[in-house]
N, C-alpha and C positions, 0 to 999 in steps of 0.2 A: 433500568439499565438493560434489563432483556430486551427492551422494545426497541432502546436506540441500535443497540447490535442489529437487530433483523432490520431495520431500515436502513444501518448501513450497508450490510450484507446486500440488501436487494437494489442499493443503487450503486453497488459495484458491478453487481451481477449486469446489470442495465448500460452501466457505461463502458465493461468488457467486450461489451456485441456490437459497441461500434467500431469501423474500419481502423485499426492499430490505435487506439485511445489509449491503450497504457505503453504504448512505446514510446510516448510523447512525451507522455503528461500523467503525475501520481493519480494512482486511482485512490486514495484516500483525501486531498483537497484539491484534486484538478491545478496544479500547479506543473508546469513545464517542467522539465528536465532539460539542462544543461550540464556539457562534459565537465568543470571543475568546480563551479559556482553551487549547481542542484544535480548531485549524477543520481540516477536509477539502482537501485537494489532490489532483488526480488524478495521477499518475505520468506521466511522457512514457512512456514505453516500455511497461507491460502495462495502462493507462488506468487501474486499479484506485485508489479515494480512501485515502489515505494521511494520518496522524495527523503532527504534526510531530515525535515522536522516531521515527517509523519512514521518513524524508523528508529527502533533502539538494539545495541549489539547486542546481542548475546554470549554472554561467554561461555555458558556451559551448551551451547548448541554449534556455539563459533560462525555465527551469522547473526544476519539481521531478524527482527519482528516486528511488526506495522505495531500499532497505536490502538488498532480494532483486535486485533488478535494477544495481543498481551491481556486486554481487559476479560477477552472471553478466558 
């Protein structure tokens, strides 16, 4: 499980450095964002915008958490 984390981590890190890649599109499955169908949220804990199957609320933080960051 540590290994998949650092490999996710490092192809975040990879697809953050392209020209606005997560304003587009989840950086956890490269999936588009659309305004009502897939909107963008940003994660409390690595900032990164986030699709809503890759995205869980939080209630005691009162935001969202990615899918990589909950597990860590």
């Amino acid at each position: 499980m540590k290994q998949e984390l650092e490999e996710e981590g490092s192809r975040c890190l990879l697809l953050s450095k392209q020209h606005k890649f997560n304003e587009h599109c989840c950086i956890r499955c490269c999936s588009p964002f659309t305004f009502l169908l897939n909107p963008k949220r940003p994660c409390l804990d690595c900032h990164y915008n986030v699709c809503k199957s890759c995205r869980t609320y939080s209630q005691n933080e009162r935001g969202y958490i990615c899918a990589a960051c909950q597990k860590s």
